[in-house]
MIGUBA-94019 format. One line per field, with one value per residue: residue number from 1; x, y, z of N, C-alpha, C in turn. Coordinates in steps of 0.2 Angstrom, whole numbers. Layout:
// MIGUBA-94019
k: (NUM|...)
nxx: (X|...)
nyy: (Y|...)
nzz: (Z|...)
caxx: (X|...)
cayy: (Y|...)
cazz: (Z|...)
cxx: (X|...)
cyy: (Y|...)
czz: (Z|...)
//
This chain:
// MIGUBA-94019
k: (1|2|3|4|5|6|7|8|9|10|11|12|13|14|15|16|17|18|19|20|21|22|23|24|25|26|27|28|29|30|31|32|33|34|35|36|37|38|39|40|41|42|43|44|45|46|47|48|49|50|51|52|53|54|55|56|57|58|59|60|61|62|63|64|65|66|67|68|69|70|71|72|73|74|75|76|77|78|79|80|81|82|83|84|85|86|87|88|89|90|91|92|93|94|95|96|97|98|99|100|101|102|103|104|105|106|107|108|109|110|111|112|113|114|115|116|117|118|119|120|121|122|123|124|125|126|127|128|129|130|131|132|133|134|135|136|137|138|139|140|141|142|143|144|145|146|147|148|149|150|151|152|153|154|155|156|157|158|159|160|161|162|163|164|165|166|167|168|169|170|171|172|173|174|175|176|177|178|179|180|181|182|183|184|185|186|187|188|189|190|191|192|193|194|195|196|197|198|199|200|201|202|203|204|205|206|207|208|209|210|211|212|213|214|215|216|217|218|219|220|221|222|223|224|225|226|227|228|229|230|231|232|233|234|235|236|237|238|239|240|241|242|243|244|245|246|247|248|249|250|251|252|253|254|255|256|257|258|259|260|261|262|263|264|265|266|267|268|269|270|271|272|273|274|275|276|277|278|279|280|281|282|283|284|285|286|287|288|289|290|291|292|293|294|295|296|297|298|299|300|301|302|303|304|305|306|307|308|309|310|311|312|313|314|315|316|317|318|319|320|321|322|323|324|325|326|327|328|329|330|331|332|333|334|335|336|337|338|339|340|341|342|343|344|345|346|347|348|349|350|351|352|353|354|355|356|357|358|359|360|361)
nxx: (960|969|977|984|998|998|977|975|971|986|997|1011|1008|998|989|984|981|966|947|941|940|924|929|940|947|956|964|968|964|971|984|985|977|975|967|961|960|953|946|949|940|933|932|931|937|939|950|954|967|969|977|982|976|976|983|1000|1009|1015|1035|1038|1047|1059|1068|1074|1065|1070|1082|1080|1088|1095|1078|1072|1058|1049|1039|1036|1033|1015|999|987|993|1009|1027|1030|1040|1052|1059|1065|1058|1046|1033|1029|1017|1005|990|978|970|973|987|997|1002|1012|1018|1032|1046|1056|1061|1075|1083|1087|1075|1071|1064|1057|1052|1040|1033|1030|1021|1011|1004|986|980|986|994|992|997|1002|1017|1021|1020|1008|1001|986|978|972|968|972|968|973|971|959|941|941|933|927|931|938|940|949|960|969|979|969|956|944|942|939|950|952|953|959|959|972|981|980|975|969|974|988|1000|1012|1010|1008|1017|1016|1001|1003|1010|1001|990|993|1000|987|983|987|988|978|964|954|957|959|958|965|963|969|968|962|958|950|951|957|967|960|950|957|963|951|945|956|951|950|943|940|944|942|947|945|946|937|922|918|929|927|914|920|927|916|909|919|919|908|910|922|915|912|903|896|908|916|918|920|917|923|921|932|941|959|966|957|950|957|959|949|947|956|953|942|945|947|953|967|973|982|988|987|995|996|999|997|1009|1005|986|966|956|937|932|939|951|967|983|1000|1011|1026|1024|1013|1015|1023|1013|1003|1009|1012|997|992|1000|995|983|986|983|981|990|997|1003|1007|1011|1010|1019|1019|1026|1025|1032|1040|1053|1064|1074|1073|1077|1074|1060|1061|1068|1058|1050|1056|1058|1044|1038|1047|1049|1040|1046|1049|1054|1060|1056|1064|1065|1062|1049|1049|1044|1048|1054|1050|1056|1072|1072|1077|1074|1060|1059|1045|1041|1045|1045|1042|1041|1034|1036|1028|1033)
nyy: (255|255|248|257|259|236|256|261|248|243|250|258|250|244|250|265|281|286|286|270|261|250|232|234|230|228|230|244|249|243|242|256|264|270|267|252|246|256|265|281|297|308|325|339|337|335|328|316|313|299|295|306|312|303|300|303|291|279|273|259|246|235|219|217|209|190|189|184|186|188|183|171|171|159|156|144|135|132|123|131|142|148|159|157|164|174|192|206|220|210|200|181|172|158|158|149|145|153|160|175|190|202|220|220|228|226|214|210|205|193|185|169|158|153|165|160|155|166|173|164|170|172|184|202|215|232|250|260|259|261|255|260|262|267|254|244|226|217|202|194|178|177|185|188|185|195|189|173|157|150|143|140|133|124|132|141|154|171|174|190|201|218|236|238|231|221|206|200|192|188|179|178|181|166|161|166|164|150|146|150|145|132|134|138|127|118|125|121|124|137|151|167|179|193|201|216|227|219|218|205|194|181|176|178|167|156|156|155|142|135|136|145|160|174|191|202|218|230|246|246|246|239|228|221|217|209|199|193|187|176|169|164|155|148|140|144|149|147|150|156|173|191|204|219|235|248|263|256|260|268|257|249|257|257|243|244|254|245|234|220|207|199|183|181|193|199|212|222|234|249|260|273|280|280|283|275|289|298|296|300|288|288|278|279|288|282|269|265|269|261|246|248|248|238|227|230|225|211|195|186|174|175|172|176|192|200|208|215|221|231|236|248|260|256|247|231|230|242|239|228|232|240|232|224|233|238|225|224|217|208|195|180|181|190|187|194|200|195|193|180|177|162|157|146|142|148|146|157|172|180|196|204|208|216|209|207|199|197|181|171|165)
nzz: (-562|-579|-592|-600|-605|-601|-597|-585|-584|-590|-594|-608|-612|-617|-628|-634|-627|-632|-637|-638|-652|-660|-658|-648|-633|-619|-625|-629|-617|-609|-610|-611|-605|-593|-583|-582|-595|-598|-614|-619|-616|-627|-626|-615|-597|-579|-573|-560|-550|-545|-535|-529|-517|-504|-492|-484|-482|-470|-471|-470|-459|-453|-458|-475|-487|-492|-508|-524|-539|-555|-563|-576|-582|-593|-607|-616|-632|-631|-628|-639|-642|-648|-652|-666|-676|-676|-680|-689|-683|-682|-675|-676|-673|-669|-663|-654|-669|-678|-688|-685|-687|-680|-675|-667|-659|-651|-658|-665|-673|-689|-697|-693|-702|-718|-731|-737|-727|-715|-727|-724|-715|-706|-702|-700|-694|-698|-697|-687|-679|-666|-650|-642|-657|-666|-678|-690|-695|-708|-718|-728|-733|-731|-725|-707|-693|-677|-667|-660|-655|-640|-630|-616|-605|-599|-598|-607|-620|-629|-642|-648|-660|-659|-664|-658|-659|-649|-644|-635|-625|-617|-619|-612|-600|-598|-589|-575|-573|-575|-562|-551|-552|-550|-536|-530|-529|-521|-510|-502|-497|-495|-507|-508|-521|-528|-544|-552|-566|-573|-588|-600|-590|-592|-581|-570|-572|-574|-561|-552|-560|-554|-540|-534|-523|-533|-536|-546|-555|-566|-575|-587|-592|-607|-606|-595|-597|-608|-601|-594|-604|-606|-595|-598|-606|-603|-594|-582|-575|-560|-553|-539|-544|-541|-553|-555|-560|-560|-554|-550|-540|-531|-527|-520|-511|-504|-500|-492|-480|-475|-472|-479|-487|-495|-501|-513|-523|-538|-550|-566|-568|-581|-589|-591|-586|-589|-577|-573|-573|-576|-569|-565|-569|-567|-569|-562|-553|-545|-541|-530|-518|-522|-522|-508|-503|-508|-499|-486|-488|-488|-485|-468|-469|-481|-499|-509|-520|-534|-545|-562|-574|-589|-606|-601|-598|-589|-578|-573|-559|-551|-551|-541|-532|-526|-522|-512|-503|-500|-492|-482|-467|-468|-471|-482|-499|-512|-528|-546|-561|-580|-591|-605|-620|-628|-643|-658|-669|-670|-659|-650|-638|-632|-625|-616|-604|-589|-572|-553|-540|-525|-513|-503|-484)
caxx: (964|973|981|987|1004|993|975|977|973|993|1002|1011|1009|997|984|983|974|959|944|944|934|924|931|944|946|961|973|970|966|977|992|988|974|977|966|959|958|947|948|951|934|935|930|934|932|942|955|953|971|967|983|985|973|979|989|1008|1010|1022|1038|1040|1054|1060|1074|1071|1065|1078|1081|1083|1089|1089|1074|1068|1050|1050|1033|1038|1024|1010|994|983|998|1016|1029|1033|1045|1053|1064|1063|1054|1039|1035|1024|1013|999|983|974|968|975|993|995|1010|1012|1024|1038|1051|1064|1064|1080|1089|1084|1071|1073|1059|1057|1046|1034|1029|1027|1016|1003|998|979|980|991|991|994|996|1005|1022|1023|1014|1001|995|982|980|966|972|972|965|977|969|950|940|941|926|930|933|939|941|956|961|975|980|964|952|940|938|939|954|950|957|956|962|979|987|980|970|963|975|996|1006|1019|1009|1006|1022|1012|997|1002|1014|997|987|998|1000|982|978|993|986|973|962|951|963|956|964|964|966|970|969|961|960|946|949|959|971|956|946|963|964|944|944|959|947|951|938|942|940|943|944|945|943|935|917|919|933|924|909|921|928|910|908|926|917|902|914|924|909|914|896|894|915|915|920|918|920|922|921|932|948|961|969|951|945|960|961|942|948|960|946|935|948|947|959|968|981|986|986|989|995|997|998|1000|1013|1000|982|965|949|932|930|943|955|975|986|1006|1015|1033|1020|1006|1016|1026|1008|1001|1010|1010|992|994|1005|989|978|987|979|988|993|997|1005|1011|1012|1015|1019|1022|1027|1025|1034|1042|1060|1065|1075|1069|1080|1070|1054|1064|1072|1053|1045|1057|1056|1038|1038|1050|1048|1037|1051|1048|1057|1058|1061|1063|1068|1061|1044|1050|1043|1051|1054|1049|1059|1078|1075|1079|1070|1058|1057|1039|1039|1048|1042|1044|1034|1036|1033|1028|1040)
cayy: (259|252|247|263|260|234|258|258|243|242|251|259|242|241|255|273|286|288|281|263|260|243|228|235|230|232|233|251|253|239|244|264|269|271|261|246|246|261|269|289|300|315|330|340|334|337|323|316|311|294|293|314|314|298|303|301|281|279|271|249|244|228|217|217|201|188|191|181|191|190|176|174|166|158|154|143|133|127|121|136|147|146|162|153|165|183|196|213|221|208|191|179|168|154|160|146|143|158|164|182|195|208|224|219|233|222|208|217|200|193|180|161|156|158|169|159|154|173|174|160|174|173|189|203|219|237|253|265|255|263|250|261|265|262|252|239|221|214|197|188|171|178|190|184|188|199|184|166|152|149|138|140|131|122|136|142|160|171|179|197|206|226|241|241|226|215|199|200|189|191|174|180|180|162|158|169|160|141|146|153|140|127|137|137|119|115|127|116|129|145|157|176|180|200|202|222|228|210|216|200|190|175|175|176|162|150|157|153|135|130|133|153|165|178|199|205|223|233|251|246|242|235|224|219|213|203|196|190|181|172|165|160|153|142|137|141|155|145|149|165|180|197|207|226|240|253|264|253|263|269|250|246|260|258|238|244|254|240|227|215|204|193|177|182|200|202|219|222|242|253|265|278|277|285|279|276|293|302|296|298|284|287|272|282|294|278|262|263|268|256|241|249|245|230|223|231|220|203|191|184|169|174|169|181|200|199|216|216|230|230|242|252|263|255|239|227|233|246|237|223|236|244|227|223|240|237|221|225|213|202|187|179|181|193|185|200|198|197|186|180|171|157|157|140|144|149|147|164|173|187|199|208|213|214|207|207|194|194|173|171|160)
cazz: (-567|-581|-597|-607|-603|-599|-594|-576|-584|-590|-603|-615|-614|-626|-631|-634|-625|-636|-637|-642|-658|-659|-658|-644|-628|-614|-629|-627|-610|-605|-608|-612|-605|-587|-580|-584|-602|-602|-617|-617|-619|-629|-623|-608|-591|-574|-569|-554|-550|-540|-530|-524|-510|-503|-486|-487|-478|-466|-471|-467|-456|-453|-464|-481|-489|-496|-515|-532|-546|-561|-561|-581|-582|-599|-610|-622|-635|-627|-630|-637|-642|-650|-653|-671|-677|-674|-682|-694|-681|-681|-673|-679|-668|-667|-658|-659|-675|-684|-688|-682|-687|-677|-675|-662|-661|-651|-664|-668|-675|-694|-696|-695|-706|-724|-732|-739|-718|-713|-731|-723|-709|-707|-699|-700|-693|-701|-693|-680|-676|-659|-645|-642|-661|-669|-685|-691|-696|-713|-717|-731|-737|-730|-721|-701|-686|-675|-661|-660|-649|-637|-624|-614|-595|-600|-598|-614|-619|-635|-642|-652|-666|-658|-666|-655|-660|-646|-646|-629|-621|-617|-616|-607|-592|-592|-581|-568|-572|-571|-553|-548|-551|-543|-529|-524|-527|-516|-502|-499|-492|-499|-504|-511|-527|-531|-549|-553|-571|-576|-593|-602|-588|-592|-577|-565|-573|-570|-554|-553|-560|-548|-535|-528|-524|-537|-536|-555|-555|-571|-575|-593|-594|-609|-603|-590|-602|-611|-595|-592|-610|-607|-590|-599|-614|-600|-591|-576|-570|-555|-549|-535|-546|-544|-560|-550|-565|-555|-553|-545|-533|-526|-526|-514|-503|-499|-498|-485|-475|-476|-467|-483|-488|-500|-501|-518|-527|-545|-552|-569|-570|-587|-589|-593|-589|-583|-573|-578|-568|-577|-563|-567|-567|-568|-567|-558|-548|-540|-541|-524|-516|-524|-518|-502|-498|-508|-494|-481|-490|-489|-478|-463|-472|-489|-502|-516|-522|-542|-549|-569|-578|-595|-608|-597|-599|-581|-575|-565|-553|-550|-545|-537|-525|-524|-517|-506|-497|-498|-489|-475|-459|-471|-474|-489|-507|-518|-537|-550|-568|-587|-594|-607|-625|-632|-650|-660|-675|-668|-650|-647|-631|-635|-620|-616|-598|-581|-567|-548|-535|-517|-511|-492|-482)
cxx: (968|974|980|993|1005|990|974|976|981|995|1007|1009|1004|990|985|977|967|955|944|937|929|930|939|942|953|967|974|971|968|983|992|982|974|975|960|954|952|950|948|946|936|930|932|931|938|946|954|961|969|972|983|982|974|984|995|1006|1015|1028|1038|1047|1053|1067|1071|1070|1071|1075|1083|1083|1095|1087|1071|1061|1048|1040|1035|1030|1021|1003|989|987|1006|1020|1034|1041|1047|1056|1062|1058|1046|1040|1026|1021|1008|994|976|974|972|984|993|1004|1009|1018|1030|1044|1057|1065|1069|1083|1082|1078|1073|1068|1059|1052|1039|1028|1025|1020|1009|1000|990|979|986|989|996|995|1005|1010|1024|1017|1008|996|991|981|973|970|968|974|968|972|960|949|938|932|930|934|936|940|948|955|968|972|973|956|951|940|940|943|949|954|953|961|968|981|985|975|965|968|985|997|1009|1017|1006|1010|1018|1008|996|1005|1008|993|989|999|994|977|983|993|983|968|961|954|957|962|962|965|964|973|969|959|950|948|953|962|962|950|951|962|954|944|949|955|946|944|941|937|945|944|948|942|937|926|917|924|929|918|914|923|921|907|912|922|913|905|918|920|910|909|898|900|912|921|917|922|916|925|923|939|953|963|963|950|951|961|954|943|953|956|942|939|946|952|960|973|985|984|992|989|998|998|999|1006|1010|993|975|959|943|929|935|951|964|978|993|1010|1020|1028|1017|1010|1019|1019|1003|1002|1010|1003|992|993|998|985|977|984|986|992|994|1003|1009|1007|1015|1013|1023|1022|1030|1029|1037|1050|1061|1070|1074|1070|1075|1062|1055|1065|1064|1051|1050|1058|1048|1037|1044|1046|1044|1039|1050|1054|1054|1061|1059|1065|1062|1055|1047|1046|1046|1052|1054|1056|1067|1078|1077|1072|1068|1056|1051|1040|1044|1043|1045|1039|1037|1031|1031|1033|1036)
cyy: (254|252|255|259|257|238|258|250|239|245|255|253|239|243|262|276|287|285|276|261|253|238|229|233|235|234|240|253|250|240|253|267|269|267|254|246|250|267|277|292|306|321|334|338|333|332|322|312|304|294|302|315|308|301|299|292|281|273|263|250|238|227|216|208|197|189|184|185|188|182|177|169|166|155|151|139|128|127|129|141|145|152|157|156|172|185|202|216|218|201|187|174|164|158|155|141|147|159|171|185|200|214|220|224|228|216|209|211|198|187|174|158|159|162|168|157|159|173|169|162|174|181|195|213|225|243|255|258|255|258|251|263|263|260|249|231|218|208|194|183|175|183|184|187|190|194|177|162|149|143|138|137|128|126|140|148|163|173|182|200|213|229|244|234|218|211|196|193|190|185|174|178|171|156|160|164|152|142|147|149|133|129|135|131|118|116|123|119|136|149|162|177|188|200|211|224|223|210|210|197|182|173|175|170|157|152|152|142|131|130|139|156|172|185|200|212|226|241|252|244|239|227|219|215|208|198|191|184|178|168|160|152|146|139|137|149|153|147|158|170|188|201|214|231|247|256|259|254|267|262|248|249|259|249|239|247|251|233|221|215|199|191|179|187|198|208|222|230|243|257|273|277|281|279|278|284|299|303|293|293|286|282|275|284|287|274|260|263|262|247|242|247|239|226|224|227|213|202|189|177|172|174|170|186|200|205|215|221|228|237|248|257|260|248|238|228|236|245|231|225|238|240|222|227|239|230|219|221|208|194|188|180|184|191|192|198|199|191|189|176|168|155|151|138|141|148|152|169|180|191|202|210|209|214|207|204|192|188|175|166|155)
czz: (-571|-587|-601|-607|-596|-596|-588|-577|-588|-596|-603|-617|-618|-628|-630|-626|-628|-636|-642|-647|-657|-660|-654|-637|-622|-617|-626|-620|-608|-604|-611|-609|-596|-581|-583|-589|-603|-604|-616|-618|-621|-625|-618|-605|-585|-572|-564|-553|-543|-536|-525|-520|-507|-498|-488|-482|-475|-470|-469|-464|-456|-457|-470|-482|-493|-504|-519|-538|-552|-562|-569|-583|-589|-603|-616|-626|-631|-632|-632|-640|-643|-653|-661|-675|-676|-681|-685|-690|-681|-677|-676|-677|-668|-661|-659|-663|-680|-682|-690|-683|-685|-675|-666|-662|-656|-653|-669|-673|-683|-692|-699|-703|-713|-726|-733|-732|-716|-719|-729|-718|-711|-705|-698|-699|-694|-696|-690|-677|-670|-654|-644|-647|-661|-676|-686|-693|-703|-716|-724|-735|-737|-725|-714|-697|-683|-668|-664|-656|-646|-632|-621|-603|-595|-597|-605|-614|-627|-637|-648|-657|-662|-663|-663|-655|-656|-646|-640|-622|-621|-613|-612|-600|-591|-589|-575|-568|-568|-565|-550|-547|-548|-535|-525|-525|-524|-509|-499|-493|-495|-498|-509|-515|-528|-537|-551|-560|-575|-581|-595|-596|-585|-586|-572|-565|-572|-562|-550|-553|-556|-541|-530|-529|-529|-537|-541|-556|-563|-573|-583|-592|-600|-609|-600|-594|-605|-607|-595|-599|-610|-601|-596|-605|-611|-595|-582|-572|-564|-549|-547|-539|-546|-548|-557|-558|-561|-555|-548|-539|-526|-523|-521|-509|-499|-496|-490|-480|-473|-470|-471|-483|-492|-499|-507|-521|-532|-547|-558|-572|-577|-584|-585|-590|-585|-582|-576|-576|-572|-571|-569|-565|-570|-563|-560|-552|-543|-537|-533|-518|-517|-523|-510|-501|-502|-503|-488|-482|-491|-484|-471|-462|-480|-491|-508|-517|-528|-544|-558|-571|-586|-601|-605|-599|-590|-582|-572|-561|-550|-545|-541|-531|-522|-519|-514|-500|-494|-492|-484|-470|-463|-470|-479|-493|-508|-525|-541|-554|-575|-588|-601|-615|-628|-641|-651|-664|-672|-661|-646|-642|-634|-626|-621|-611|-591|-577|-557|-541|-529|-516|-506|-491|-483)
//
């Protein structure tokens, strides 16, 4: 499940409900379609609420974990990617090759740069100013292809122009990324990475090329397909990935049945989002179930539980407090706080998403 609100693969965070035209991926169903970036079918067809037949779970005891609050995990320009400038509801960014302007509603402050800078966008995208409209993106100097070439954390894959704004990959997330990758080359030792709502990918091919066995789930098949052109892209066929086309919440409760297990889970819910089944995803309604088996499905050395939450009306609080309830008698840390991106321009911090990640001791 995931992105409406990053479709059960995450959103409002950054797609509608409706079906996603070409050249769409988890935009829609990443952050609006419930689950994992699959777009919304028309027609009728009966919901299968994935969480409501799910027996209630007993409460955790124990002491809670120790906390750091407020922890803000910064993206500033890197190789690959640079927030060049903000303001006037937009921000304007390197991908790349190309300069990209796209709506931003809390770019509430003016902009640094002068106008003739914004006027050198390669790319610039029209439309539905609300996270999850849709629009098309209008091409300035030349007409573009629908892909490009990336590289971020030294890993190869395409970024996308879709019909919801997004390009197929979300900076923000790579403070997660590099702590993740450093983590499991410092284990020194086969860790299992779950990625949940993995979108194209990116994060599970870092996780990959550091050396983890990687499980990708996504409720998108088309997701999922481009996931599998981003492997081929960073040459890394040969790394253990399974790329699972599936509701999330199904795919972990059958992992907890099953007596699998993982060192490190990723969970990037929507707000919003539904299955490839027709399976509901409501972030308030799932999310406390939903790290609850999480937590079922660490291993007995593991290593981190990262919950991001994208677009949401919530404060951190909120899931800080969640996932330290969750991980009762654990130990560990809980850091909770804000991903941030780093402006070039003024230096000014653009907020995207709260986060909340239980460590191990």
């Amino acid at each position: 499940m995931k992105e409406k609100q990053r479709g059960n693969t995450r959103q409002k965070r950054r797609r509608p409900a409706g079906k996603a035209p070409a050249g769409e991926t988890r935009a829609t169903a990443r952050r609006q379609s419930g689950n994992a970036n699959q777009p919304a079918r028309s027609g009728p067809r009966s919901p299968e609420p994935a969480a409501a037949s799910l027996p209630e779970r007993p409460q955790r005891t124990g002491e809670r974990p120790a906390e750091t609050v407020p922890v803000i995990l910064e993206t500033a320009a890197t190789e690959g990617y640079s927030l060049i400038d903000s303001g006037h509801g937009a921000k304007l960014e390197q991908y790349g090759p190309y300069r990209i302007i796209r709506p931003e509603s809390q770019a509430l402050w003016p902009r640094a740069l002068e106008k003739e800078t914004w006027q050198s966008a390669d790319a610039i995208f029209t439309g539905d100013t609300d996270e999850d409209g849709m629009g098309r993106w209008r091409f300035p100097a030349a007409p573009l292809g629908e892909t490009w070439p990336m590289r971020l954390l030294d890993v190869d894959f395409n970024g996308r122009f879709t019909s919801f704004r997004h390009v197929g990959v979300f900076p923000e997330q790579i403070a997660h990324w590099r702590w993740m990758r450093e983590t499991v080359a410092a284990e020194r030792r086969p860790m299992k990475v779950l990625n949940l709502f993995g979108y194209t990918g990116v994060a599970s091919l870092i996780a990959a090329a550091a050396g983890a066995e990687v499980t990708h789930v996504d409720a998108s098949k088309k997701a999922i397909g481009w996931a599998r052109e981003n492997q081929t892209l960073a040459g890394l066929e040969n790394r253990p990935i399974r790329w699972i086309c599936d509701d999330a919440m199904k795919f972990i409760a059958r992992e907890e049945r099953r007596g699998k297990r993982y060192d490190i889970i990723l969970t990037d819910p929507p707000k919003f989002g539904r299955g490839p089944n027709g399976e509901v995803w409501q972030l308030f309604d799932h999310l406390p179930d939903m790290l609850d088996i999480c937590r079922s499905i660490l291993s007995d050395r593991p290593a981190a539980l990262v919950l991001t939450a994208y677009s949401i009306r919530a404060s951190f609080y909120s899931i800080h407090e969640l996932m330290r309830e969750t991980m009762r008698g654990a130990g560990g840390r809980v850091e909770s706080g804000e991903l941030i991106l780093r402006e070039q321009s003024a230096g000014r911090a653009l907020s995207t998403s709260l986060f909340s990640r239980w460590v191990a001791p």
